[in-house]
C-alpha positions as CSV (number, residue, x, y, z in Angstrom):
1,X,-10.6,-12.8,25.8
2,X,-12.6,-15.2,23.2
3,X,-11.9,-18.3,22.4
4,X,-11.5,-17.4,18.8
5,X,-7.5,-18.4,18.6
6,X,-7.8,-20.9,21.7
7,X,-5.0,-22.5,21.9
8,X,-2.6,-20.1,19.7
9,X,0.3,-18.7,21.6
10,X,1.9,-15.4,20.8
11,X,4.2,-15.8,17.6
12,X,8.0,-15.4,18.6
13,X,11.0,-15.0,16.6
14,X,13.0,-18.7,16.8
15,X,15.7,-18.3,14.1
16,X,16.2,-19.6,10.2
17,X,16.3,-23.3,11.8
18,X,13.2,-23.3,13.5
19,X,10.7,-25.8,12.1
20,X,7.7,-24.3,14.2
21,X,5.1,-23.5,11.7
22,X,3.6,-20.6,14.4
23,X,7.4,-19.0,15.0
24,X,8.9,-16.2,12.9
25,X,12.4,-17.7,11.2
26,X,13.7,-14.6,9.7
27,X,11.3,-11.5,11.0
28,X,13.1,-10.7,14.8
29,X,11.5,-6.7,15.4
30,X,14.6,-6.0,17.9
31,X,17.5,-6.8,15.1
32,X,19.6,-4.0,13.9
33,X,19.5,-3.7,10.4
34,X,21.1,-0.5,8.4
35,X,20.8,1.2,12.0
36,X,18.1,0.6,12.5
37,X,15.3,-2.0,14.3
38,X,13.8,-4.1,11.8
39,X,9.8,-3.5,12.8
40,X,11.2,-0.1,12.6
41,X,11.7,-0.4,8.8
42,X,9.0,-2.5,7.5
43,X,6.1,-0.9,10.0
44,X,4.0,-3.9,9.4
45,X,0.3,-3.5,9.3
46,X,-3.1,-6.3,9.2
47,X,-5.8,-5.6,6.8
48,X,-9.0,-5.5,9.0
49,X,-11.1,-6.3,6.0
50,X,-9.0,-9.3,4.8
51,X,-8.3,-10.9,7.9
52,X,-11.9,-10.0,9.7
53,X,-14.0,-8.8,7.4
54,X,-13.7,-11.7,4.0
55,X,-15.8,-14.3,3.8
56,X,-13.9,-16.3,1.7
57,X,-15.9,-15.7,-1.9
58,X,-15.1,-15.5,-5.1
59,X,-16.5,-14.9,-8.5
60,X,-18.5,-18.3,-8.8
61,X,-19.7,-19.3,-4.7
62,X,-19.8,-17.4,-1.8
63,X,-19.2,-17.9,1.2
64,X,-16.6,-20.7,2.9
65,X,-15.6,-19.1,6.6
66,X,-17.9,-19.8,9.4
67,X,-17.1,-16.7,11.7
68,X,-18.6,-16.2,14.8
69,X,-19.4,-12.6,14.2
70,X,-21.3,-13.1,10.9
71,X,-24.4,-11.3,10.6
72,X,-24.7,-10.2,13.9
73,X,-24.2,-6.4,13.6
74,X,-23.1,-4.3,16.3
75,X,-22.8,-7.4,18.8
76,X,-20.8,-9.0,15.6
77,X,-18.8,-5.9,15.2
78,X,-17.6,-5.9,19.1
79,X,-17.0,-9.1,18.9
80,X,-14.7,-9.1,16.1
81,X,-13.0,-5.7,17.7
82,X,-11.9,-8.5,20.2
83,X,-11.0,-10.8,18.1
84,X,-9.1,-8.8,16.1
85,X,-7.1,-7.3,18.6
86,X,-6.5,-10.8,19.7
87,X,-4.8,-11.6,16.8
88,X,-2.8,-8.3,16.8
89,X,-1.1,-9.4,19.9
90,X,-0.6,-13.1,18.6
91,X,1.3,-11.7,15.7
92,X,2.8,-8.9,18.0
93,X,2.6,-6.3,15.3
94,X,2.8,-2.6,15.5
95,X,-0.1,-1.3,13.3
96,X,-3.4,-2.2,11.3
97,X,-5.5,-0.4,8.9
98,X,-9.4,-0.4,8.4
99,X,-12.1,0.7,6.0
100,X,-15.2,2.1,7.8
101,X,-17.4,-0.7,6.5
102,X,-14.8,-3.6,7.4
103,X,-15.5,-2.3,11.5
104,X,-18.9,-1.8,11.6
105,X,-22.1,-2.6,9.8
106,X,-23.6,-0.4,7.4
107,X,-27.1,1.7,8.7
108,X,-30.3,2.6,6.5
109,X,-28.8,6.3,6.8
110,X,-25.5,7.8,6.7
111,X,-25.9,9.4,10.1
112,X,-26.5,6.2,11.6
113,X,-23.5,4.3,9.2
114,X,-21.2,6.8,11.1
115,X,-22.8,6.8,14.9
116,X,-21.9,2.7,13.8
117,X,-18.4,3.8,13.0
118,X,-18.0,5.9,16.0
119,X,-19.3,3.1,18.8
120,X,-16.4,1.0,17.3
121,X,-13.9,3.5,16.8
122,X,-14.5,4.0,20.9
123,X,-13.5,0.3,21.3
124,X,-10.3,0.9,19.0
125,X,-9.6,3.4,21.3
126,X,-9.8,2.1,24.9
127,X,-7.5,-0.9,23.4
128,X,-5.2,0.8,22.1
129,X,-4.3,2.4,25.3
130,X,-3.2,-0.7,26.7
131,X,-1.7,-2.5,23.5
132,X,0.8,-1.6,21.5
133,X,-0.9,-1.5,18.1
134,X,-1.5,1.4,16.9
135,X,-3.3,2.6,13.3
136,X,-1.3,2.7,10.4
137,X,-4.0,4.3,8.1
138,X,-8.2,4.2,8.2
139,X,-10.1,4.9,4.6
140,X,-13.7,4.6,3.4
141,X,-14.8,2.3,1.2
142,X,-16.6,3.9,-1.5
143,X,-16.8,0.8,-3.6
144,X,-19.0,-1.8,-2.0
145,X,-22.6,0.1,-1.6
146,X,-24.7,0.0,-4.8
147,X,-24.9,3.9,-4.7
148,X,-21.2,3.8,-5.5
149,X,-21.4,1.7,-8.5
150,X,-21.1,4.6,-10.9
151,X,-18.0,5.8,-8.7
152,X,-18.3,8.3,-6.0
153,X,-15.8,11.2,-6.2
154,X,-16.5,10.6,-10.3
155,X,-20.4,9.7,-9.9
156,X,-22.7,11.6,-12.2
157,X,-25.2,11.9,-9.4
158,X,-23.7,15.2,-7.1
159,X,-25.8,13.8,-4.3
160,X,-23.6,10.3,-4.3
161,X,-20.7,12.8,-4.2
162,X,-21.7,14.3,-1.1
163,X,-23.1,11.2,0.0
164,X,-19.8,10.4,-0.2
165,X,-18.2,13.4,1.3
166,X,-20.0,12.9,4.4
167,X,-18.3,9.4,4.8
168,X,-15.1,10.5,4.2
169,X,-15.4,12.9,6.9
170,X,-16.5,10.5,8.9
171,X,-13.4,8.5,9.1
172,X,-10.6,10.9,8.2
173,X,-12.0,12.5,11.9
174,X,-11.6,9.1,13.3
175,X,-8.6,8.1,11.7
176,X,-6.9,11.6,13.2
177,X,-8.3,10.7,17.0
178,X,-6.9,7.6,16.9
179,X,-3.6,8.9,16.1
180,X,-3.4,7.0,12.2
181,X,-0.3,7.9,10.3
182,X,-2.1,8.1,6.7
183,X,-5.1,8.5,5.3
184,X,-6.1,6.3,1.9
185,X,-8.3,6.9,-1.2
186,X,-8.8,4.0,-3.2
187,X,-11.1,4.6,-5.9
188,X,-12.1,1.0,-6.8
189,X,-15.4,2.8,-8.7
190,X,-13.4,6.1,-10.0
191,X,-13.1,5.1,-13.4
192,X,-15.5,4.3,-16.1
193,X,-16.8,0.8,-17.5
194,X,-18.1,2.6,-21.0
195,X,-17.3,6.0,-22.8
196,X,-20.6,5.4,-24.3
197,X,-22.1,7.4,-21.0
198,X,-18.9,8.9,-19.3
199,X,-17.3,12.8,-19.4
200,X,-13.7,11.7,-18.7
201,X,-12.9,15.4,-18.2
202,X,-16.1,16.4,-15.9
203,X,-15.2,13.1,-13.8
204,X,-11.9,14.0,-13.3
205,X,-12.4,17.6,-12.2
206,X,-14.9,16.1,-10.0
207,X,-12.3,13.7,-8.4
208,X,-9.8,16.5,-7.8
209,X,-12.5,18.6,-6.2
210,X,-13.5,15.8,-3.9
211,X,-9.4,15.1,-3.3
212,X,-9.0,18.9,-2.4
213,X,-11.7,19.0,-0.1
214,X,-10.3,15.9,1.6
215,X,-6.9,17.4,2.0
216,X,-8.6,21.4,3.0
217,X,-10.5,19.1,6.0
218,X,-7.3,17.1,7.0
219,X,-5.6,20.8,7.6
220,X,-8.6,22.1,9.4
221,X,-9.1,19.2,12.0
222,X,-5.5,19.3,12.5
223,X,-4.6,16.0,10.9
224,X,-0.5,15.6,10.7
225,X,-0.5,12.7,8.7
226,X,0.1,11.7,4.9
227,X,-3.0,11.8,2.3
228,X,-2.5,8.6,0.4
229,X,-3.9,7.7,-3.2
230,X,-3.6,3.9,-4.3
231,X,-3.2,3.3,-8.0
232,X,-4.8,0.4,-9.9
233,X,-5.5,0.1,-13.5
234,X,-8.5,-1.6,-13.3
235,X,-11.0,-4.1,-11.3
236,X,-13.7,-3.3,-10.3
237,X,-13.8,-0.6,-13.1
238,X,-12.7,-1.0,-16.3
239,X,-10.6,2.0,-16.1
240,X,-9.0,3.6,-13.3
241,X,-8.3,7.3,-13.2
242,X,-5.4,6.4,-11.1
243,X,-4.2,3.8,-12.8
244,X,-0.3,3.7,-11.8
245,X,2.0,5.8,-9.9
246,X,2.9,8.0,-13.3
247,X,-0.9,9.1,-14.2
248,X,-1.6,9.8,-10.6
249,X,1.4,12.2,-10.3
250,X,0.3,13.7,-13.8
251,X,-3.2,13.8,-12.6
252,X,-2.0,15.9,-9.3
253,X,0.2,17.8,-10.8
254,X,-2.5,18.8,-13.3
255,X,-4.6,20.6,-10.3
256,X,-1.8,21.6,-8.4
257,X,-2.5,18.7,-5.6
258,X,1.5,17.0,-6.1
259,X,2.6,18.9,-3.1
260,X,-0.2,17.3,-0.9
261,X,-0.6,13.7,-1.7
262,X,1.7,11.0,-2.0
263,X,1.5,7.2,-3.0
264,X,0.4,3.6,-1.4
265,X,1.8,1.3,-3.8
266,X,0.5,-2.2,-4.2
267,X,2.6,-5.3,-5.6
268,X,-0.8,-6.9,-6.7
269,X,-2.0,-3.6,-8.7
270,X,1.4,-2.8,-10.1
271,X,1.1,-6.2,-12.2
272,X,-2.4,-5.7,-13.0
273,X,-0.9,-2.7,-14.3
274,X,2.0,-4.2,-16.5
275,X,4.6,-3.0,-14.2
276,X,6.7,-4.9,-11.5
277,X,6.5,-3.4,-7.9
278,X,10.1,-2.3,-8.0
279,X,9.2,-0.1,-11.0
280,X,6.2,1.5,-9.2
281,X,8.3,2.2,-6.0
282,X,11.0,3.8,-8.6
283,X,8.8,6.1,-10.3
284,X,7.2,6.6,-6.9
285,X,10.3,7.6,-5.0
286,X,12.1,9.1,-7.9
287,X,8.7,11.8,-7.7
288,X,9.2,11.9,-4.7
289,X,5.5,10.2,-4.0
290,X,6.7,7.0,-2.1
291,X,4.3,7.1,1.0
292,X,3.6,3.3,1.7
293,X,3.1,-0.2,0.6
294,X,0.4,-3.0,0.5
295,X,2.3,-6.1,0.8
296,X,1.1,-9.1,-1.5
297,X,1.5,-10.6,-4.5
298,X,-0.7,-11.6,-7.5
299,X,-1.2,-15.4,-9.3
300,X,0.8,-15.5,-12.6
301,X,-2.3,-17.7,-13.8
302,X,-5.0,-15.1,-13.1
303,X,-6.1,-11.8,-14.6
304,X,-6.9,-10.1,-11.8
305,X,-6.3,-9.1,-7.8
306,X,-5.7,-12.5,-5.9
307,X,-4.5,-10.4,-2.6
308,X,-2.2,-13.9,-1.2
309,X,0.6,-13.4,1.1
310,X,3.9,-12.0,-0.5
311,X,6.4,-14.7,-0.4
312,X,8.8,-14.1,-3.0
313,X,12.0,-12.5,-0.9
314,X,14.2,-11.6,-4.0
315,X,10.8,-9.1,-5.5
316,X,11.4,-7.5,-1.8
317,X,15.0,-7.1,-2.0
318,X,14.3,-5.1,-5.0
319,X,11.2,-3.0,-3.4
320,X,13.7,-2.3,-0.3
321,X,16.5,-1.3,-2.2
322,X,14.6,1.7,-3.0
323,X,12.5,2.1,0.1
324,X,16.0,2.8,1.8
325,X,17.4,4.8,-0.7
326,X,15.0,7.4,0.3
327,X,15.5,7.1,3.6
328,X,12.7,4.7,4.5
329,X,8.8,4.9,4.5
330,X,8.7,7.7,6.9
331,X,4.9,7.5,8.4
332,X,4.3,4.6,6.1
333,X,5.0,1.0,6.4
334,X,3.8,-2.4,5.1
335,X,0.1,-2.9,5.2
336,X,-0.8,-6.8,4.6
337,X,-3.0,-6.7,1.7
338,X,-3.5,-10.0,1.8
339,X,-6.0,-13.1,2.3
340,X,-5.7,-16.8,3.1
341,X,-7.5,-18.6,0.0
342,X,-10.8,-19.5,0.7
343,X,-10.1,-23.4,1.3
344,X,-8.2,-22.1,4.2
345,X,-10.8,-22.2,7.4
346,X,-9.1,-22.2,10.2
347,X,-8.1,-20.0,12.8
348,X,-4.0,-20.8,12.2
349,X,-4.0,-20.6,8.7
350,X,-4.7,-16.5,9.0
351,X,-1.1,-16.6,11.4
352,X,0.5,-18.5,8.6
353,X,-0.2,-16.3,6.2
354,X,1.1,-13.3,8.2
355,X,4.1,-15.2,9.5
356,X,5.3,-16.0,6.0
357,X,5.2,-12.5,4.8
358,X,6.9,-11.3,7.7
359,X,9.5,-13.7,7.3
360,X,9.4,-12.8,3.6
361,X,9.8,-9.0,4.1
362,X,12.3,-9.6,6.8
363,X,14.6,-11.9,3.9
364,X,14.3,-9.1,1.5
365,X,14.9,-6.1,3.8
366,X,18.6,-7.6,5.0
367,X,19.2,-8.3,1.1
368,X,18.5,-4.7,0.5
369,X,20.5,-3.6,3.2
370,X,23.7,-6.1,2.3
371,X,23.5,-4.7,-1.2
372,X,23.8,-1.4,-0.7
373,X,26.3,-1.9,2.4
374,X,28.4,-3.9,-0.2
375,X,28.1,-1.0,-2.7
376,X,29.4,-2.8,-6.0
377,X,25.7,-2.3,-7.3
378,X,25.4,1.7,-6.5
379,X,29.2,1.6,-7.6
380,X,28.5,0.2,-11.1
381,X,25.1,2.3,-11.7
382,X,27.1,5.5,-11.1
383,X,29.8,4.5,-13.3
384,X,26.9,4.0,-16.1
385,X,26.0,7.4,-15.7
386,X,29.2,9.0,-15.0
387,X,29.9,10.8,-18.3
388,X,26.9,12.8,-17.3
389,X,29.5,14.7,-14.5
390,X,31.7,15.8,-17.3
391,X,31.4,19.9,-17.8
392,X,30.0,19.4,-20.9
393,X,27.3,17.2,-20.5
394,X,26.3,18.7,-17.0
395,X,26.0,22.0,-19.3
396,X,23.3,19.9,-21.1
397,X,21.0,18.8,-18.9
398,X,21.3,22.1,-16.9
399,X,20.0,23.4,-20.1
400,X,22.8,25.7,-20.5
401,X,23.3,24.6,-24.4
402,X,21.5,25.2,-27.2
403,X,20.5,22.4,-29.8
404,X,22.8,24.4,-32.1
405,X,25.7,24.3,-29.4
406,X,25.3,21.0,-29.0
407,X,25.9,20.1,-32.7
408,X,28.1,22.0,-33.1
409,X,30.0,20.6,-30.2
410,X,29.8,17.2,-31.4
411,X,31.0,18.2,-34.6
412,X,34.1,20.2,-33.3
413,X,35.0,17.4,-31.4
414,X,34.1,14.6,-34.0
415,X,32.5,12.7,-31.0
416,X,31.1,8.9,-32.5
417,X,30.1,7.4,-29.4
418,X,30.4,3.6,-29.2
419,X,27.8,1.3,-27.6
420,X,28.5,-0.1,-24.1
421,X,27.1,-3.7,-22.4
422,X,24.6,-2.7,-19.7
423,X,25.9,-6.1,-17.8
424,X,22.3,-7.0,-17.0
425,X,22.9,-10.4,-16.1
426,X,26.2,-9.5,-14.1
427,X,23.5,-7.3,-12.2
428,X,21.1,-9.9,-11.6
429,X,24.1,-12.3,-10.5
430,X,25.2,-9.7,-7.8
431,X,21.7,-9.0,-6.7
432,X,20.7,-12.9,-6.3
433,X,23.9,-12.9,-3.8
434,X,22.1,-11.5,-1.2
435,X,19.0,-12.8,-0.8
């Protein structure tokens, strides 16, 4: 053990009256909800690079944390294994998730990045045979190094792409012998910041060959798990080729790859993105490309991706409502995609953080679940669309009418439809009644 949380005790569930700041109020793993064990639905997971890895910069200073395993490379890198660990217990979570870099320090030479990789992954390993948490999902981060700065699927330079390659090779390997769930490809650098110098069509054929081979290698090693994509618009590019859950499905579907990879939706990078999270998990699940979540939220102030701690229980209500209309997350859950702000040095604040989106996911999961137990909500959308059962109109949208035969049917029958209230507010009324 360190002495890194010395002190801390593991978090426990105490009930909504509870005024321990280091107790869950509302997250209990063991309770039933819609059949099922809460940590069961949400699959909550902690952000290596966030919660380890962040040094509490921004923009305009660098940085504010004083961690003990700062610039200390692989000694650092063991140490913070521990630590980590540590804090998976305190929080008494089932998962985490890790980019290769976040673990274990960069070499001058790929072989000696991913021997880095490998020495921790070995750590990972021996603990999780005698802890509970297990990995959610690994990834690469393709992003940070100055090689990637053109992008590295999309890079002009076919030697950053298999620079790259190599890398993701690396950790998809790993991420199968440690038993993770998912794999992820964010492509912070897959985009372009000019058109003055960019071949939007060569890039993307590049990024679907690079996708393909990732998904060929994932078959061939055995790997049973989802391959994930995670849309943004924008930042640090200033276009992203997968910039929300619609282009990536038209971008898949376009080289045949929809079959193969579904989505990790993000609350912070559906705003960036114009959209609300609900709407991302909609299209996501209505394409069937709902694969798992990144739990945070944005500030309404700021332009770009502030990564806090989701805390807004209604917003999840809404994100839940869909996740269990499909039947749940499946081998996804609710990665923490989040950081305490940079003011926020010590130790506790990072269990904060997490308690209060645990508690927040826990509020909006049993609102989801009351809502659709109750059924007036699913009751009143079907009766919106009901018309659409009639003989007639199924016949339409089976496509077994003509244009013609359809005027001509309206004619016949002298149909003048009349305009109906969509009862928006009476909707937001009935969903505000169970959160």
């Amino acid at each position: 053990m360190t002495d890194f949380f010395k002190g801390l005790n593991q978090v426990k569930f105490e009930g909504s009256a509870s005024k321990n700041p280091l107790a869950y109020r509302h997250y209990n793993k063991d309770e039933i909800v819609a059949g099922k064990r809460m940590e069961d639905h949400i699959r909550p997971a902690i952000a290596y690079w966030h919660t380890f890895a962040a040094e509490g910069g921004d923009p305009f200073g660098g940085r504010t944390f004083d961690r003990p395993w700062y610039d200390k490379g692989m000694e650092g890198a063991r140490l913070k294994a521990d630590v980590a660990f540590e804090f998976f217990d305190l929080l008494d979570v089932p998962f985490f998730c890790f980019h290769d870099v976040d673990i274990a320090p960069e070499g001058e030479t790929l072989a000696e990045s991913n021997k880095n990789v490998r020495a921790i992954g070995e750590i990972f390993a021996r603990k999780m045979q005698s802890q509970r948490t297990k990995l959610l999902w690994g990834t690469a981060n393709l992003f940070s190094n100055r090689r990637y700065m053109a992008g590295a699927a999309t890079n002009p330079d076919p030697e950053v792409f298999a620079y790259a390659a190599g890398q993701v090779k690396n950790v998809l390997e790993l991420t199968h012998e440690l038993g993770g769930e998912n794999y992820v490809l964010w492509g912070g650098r897959e985009g372009y910041e000019t058109l003055l110098n960019t071949k939007l069509g060569h890039e993307q054929d590049q990024m679907a060959r690079f996708l393909t081979l990732v998904i060929e290698h994932a078959k061939k090693i055995g790997f049973k798990g989802q391959i994930l994509i995670e849309p943004k618009p924008q930042e640090p590019s200033k276009h992203q080729y997968d910039y929300d859950v619609a282009t990536v499905y038209g971008f898949l579907q376009r080289y045949g790859l929809e079959k193969e990879v579904k989505c990790n939706i993000e609350v912070g990078h559906a705003f960036l993105a114009g959209h609300s999270f609900e709407h991302e998990l909609a299209v996501a699940s209505s394409l069937g490309m709902l694969g798992s979540v990144d739990a945070n939220r944005n500030d309404l102030q700021s332009g770009w991706d502030t990564d806090q701690f989701p805390n807004n229980a209604g917003e999840m209500a809404l994100a839940f409502y869909y996740i269990l209309k499909q039947g749940g997350l499946g081998q996804g859950g609710f990665n923490f995609d989040a950081k305490v702000r940079r003011q926020s040095l010590d130790p506790a604040d990072l269990l904060y953080g997490h308690i209060g989106g645990l508690d927040t996911l826990a509020r909006g999961l049993k609102g989801a679940a009351a809502l659709i137990e109750d059924g007036e909500f699913d009751t009143l959308m079907d009766e919106r669309y009901a018309g659409w059962n009639q003989p007639g109109a199924a016949a339409m949208l089976k496509g077994d009418r003509t244009l013609e035969q359809i005027s001509d049917w309206v004619l016949a029958e002298n149909i003048n439809p009349q305009p109906r209230s969509g009862r928006q507010e009476y909707l937001e009324n009935l969903v505000n009644r169970f959160v």
